[in-house]
C-alpha positions in Angstrom: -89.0 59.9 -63.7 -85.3 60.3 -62.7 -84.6 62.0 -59.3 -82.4 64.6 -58.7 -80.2 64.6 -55.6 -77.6 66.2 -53.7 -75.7 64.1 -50.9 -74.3 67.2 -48.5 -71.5 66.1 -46.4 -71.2 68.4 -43.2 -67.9 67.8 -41.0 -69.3 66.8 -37.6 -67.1 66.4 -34.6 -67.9 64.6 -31.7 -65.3 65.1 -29.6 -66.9 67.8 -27.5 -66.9 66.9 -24.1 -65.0 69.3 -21.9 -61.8 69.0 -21.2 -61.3 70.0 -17.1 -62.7 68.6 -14.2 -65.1 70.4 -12.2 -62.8 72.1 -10.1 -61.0 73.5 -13.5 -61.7 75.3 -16.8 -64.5 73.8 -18.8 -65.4 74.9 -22.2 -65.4 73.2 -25.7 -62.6 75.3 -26.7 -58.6 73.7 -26.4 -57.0 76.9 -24.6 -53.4 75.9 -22.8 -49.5 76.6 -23.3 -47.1 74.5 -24.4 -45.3 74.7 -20.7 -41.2 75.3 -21.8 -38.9 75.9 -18.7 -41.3 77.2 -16.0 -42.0 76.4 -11.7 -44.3 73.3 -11.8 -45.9 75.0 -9.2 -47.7 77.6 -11.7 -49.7 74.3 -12.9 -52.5 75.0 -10.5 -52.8 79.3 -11.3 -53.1 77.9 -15.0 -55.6 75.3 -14.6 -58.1 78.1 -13.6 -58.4 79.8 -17.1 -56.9 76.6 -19.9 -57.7 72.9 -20.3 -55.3 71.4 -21.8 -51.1 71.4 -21.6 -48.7 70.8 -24.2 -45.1 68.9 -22.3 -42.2 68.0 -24.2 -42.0 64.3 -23.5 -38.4 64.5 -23.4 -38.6 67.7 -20.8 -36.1 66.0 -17.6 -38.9 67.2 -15.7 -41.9 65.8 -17.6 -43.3 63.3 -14.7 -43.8 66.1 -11.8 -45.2 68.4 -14.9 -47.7 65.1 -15.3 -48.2 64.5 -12.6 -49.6 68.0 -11.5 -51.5 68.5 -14.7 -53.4 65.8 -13.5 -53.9 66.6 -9.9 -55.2 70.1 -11.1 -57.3 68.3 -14.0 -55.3 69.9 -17.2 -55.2 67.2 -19.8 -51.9 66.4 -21.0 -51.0 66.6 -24.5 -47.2 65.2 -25.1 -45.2 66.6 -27.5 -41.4 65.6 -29.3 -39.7 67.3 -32.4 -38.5 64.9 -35.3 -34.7 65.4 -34.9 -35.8 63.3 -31.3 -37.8 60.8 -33.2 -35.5 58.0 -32.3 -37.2 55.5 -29.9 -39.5 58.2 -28.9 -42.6 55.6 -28.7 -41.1 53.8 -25.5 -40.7 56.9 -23.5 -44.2 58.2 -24.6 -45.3 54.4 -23.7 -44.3 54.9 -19.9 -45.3 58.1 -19.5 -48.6 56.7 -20.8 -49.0 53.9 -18.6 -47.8 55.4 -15.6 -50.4 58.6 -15.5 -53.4 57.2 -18.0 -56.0 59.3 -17.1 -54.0 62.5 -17.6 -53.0 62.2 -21.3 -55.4 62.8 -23.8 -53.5 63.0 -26.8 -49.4 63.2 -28.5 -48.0 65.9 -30.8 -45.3 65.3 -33.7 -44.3 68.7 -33.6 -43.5 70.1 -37.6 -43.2 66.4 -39.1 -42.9 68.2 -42.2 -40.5 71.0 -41.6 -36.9 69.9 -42.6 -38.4 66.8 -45.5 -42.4 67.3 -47.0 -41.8 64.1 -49.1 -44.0 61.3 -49.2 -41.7 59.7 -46.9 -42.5 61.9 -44.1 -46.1 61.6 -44.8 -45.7 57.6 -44.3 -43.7 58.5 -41.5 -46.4 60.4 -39.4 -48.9 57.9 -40.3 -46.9 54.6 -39.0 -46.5 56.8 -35.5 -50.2 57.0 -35.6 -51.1 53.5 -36.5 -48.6 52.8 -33.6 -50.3 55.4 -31.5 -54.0 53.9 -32.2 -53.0 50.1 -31.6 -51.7 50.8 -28.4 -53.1 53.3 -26.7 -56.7 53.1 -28.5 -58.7 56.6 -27.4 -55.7 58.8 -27.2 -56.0 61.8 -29.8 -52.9 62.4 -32.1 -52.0 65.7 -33.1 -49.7 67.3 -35.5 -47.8 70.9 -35.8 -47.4 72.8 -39.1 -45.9 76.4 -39.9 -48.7 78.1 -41.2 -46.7 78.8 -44.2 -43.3 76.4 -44.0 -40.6 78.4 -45.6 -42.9 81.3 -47.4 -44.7 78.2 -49.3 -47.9 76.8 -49.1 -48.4 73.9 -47.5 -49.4 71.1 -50.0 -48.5 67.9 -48.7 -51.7 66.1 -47.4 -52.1 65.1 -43.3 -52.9 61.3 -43.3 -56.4 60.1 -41.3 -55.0 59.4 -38.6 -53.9 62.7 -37.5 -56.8 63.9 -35.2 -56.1 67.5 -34.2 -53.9 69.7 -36.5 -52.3 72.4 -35.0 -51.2 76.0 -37.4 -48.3 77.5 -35.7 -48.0 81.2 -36.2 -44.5 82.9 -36.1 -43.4 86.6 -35.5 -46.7 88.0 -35.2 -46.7 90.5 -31.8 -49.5 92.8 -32.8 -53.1 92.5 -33.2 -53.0 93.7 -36.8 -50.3 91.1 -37.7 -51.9 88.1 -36.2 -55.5 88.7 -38.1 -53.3 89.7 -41.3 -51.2 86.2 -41.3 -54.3 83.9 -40.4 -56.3 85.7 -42.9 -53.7 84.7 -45.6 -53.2 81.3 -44.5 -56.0 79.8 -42.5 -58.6 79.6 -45.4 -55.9 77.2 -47.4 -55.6 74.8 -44.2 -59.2 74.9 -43.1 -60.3 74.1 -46.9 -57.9 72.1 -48.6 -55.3 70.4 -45.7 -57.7 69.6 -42.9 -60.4 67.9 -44.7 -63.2 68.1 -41.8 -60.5 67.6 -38.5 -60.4 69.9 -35.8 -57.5 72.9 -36.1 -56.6 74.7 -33.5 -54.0 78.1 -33.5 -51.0 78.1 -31.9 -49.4 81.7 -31.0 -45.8 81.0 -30.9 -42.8 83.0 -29.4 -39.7 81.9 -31.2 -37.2 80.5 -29.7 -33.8 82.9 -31.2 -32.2 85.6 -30.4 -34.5 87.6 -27.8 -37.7 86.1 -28.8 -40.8 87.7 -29.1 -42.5 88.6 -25.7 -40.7 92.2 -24.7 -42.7 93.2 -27.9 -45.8 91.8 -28.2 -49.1 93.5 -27.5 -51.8 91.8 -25.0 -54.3 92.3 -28.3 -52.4 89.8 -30.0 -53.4 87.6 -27.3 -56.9 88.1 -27.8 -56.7 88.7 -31.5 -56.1 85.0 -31.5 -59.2 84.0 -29.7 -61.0 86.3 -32.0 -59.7 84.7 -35.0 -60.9 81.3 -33.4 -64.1 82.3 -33.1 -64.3 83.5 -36.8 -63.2 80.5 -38.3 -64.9 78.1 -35.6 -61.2 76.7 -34.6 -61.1 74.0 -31.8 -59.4 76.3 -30.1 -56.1 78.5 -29.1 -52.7 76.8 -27.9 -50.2 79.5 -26.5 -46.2 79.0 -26.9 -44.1 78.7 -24.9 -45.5 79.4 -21.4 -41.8 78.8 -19.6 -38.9 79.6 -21.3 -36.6 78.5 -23.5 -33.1 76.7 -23.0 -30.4 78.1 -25.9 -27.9 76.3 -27.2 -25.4 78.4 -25.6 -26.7 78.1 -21.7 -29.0 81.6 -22.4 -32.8 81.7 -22.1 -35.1 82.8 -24.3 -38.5 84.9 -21.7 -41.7 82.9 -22.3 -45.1 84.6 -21.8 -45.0 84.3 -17.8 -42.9 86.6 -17.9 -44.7 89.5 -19.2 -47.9 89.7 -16.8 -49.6 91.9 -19.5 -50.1 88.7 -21.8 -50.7 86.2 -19.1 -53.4 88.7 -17.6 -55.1 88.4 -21.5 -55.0 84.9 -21.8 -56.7 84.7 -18.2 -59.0 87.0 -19.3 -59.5 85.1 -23.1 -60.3 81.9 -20.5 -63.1 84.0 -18.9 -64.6 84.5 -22.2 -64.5 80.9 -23.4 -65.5 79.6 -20.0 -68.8 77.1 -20.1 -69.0 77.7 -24.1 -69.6 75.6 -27.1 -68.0 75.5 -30.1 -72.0 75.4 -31.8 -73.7 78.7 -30.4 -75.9 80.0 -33.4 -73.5 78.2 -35.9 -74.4 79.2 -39.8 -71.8 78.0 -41.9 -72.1 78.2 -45.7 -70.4 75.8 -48.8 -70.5 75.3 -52.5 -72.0 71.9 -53.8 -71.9 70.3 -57.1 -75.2 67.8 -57.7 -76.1 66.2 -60.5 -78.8 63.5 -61.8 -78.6 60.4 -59.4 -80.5 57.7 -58.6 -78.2 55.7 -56.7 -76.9 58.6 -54.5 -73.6 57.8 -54.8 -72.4 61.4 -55.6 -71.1 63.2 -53.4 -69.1 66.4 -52.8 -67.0 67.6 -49.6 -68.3 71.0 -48.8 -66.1 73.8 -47.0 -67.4 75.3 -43.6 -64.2 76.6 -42.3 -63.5 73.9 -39.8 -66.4 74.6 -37.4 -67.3 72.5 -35.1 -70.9 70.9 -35.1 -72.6 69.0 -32.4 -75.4 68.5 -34.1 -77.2 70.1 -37.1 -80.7 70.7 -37.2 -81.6 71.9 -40.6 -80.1 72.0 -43.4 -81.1 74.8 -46.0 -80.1 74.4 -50.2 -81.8 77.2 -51.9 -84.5 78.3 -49.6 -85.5 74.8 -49.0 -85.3 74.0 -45.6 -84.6 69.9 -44.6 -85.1 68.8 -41.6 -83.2 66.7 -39.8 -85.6 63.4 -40.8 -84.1 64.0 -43.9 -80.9 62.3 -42.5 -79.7 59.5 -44.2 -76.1 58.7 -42.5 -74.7 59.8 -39.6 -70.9 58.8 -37.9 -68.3 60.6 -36.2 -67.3 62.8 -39.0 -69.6 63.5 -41.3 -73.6 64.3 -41.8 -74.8 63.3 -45.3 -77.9 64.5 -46.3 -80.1 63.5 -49.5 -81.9 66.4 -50.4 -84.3 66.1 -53.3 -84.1 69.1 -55.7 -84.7 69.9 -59.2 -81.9 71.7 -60.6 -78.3 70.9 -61.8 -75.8 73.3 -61.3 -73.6 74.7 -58.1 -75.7 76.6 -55.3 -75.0 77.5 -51.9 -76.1 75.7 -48.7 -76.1 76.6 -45.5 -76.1 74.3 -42.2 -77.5 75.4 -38.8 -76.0 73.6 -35.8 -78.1 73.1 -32.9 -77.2 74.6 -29.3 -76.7 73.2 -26.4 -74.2 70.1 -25.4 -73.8 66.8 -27.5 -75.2 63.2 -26.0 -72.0 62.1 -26.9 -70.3 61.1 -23.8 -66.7 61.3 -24.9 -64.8 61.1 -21.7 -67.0 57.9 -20.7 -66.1 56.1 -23.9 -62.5 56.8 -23.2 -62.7 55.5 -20.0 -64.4 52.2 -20.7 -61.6 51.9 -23.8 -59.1 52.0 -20.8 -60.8 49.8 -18.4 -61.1 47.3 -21.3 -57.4 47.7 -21.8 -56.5 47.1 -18.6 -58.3 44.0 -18.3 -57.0 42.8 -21.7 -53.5 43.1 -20.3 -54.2 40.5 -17.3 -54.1 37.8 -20.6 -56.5 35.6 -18.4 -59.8 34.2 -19.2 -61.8 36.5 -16.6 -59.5 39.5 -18.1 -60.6 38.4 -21.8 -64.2 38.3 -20.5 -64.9 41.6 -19.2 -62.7 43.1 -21.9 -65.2 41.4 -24.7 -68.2 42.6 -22.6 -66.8 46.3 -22.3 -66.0 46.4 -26.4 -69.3 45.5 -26.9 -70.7 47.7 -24.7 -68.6 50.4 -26.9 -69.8 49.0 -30.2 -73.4 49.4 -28.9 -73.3 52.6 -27.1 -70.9 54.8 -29.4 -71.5 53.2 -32.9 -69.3 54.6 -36.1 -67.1 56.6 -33.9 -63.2 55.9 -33.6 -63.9 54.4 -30.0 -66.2 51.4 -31.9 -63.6 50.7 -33.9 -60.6 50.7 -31.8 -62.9 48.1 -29.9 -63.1 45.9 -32.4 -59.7 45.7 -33.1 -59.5 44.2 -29.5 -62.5 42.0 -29.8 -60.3 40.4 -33.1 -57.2 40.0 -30.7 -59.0 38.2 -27.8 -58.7 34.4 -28.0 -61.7 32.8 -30.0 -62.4 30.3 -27.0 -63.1 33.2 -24.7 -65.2 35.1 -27.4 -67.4 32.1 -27.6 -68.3 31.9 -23.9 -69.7 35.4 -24.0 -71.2 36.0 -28.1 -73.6 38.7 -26.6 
């Protein structure tokens, strides 16, 4: 007798380790500014309430911003615009390699902005091809209007794009924020992102006076709000500093309106310490049909949360446990769940609580240290760095940090793989 099955993929993401030392913000959520023109010395204040800092690479000042981002444990997230795309890999490169342990990821801000053709698409995947080879563990991320020009965004993000940011414009009320994500984050979450973590970037525009004078601290907290609804990876706030005109003006940035800065320490409060899976139900439509073989299988939509783990899965009142399991990797769950009726239903998923085993700022350090010893281009260099990847490969299996190890273990000289095979 024929079985009938449905495979129910689940996006997983494993990147959940905090993101601030133990002196600084920790929570599961990304909360930070993109800095803009502002006293380096504000650095420390922030790195009380946010984790993470968004620096134009190109900023004249971008070392000492570095450089105190990482004395006050902010990770570092470098950003440049695409009219400065020109031989932008060599500056990120020394930036890179002269403060590794404080940058966890690069921006392309709006790749698609001025051309959404297929071109641009290739475009921001060759950057992060680039990005992967040689600086294996880093995260890339990528900006996008929520709604580039009045048009929906159709043009797909390619793979390796890790973090996908939705900027939204001109929105200085609470009412106005919820109204815009409500129209547009549904349509990024369900059709653009494909599983990868989102996070919401308030932006004050640069032109004319800008937005700060008139926007309300709820807009501030409308955002977290919003990123708790849809189980974002978190909030990103822009600009911070201010920004340089054209003409010599400035344009104020949030510092300069205590009311907003006093939310947003307040918004870091709230997030301080929590997960991204607290009491996570998250439902989707799946299609099943008649399969032996189990090879059909249907994306389902949870809104871009962010699960740990799952511990049960439920498809009309039929509760499966996690045994029930049949493949597991840094993305995905899929889950064979024996039923006997064709159609569409609804499941529902049920994270677990609590913090992941999945030790990601470990693996990125070991990916570094084996790095570092692959650059000595010597046989005791070769050595360690094979023993490291394999240590990787054993320890975090199917994740991004296995396979960025492997692509070292291929570039290391056969003679020194043979003198250590295990």
């Amino acid at each position: 007798m024929r079985r009938l099955s449905l495979i129910f993929i689940i996006a997983l993401m494993l990147s959940s380790s905090t993101f601030a030392g133990e002196t600084g913000f920790a929570s599961k959520y990304r909360l930070g500014y993109v800095f803009g023109q502002a006293d380096v010395g504000d650095i420390a204040k922030l790195a009380e309430h946010t984790n993470v800092l968004l620096v134009d690479v190109l900023d004249k000042n971008v070392n000492e911003i570095v450089k105190a981002a990482k004395e006050n444990k902010l990770g570092v997230v470098l950003i440049f615009e695409t009219k400065k795309r020109k031989n932008i890999e060599k500056r990120i490169d020394g930036i890179i390699q002269k403060y590794p342990d404080a940058v966890l990821g690069v921006s392309w801000e709006t790749p698609y902005w001025d051309d959404n053709s297929k071109s641009s698409y290739e475009a921001v995947k060759q950057f992060g091809m680039w990005l992967n080879e040689k600086h294996a563990g880093l995260e890339y991320w990528a900006s996008f209007v929520e709604r580039p020009r009045g048009k929906v965004q159709t043009q797909k993000i390619p793979p390796e794009v890790d973090v996908i940011s939705v900027n939204d414009y001109f929105d200085p009320t609470p009412h106005a924020v919820r109204t815009k994500c409500l129209d547009n984050l549904p349509h990024w979450l369900n059709n653009i992102a494909e599983g990868r973590r989102v996070v919401l970037r308030w932006c004050n525009p640069g032109q004319g006076d800008g937005l700060v004078s008139k926007t309300e601290p709820g807009a501030m907290d409308m955002c977290r709000k919003v990123a708790e609804e849809y189980r974002l990876a978190g909030v990103i706030f822009s600009r911070y500093g201010e920004y340089l005109k054209d003409d010599g003006g400035t344009v104020a940035g949030i510092k300069n309106k205590s009311s907003l800065t006093d939310q947003i320490r307040e918004l870091g409060g709230q997030w301080r310490g929590k997960t991204l899976c607290e009491d996570v139900v998250v439902k989707g439509i799946s299609h099943f049909a008649e399969d032996d073989m189990h090879t059909h299988c249907t994306k389902v939509s949870i809104n871009g949360v962010c699960l740990d783990k799952v511990t049960e899965v439920e498809f009309n009142n039929l509760t499966i446990q996690k045994a029930s399991f049949v493949q597991q990797d840094e993305h995905k769950i899929i889950i064979n769940v024996p039923e006997h009726t064709e159609g569409e239903s609804v499941v529902k998923a049920v994270s677990s609580t609590g913090s992941s085993t999945f030790d990601e700022d470990k693996a990125k350090g070991m990916l570094l240290e084996a790095k570092k010893c692959f650059a000595l281009k010597n046989k005791s260099g070769y050595t360690k760095c094979a023993e490291i990847c394999r240590r990787i490969i054993k320890e975090y299996p199917d994740t991004r940090y296995s396979k960025f190890a492997d692509k070292m273990l291929e570039k290391i000289p056969a003679r020194y793989l043979e003198e250590n095979p295990n």
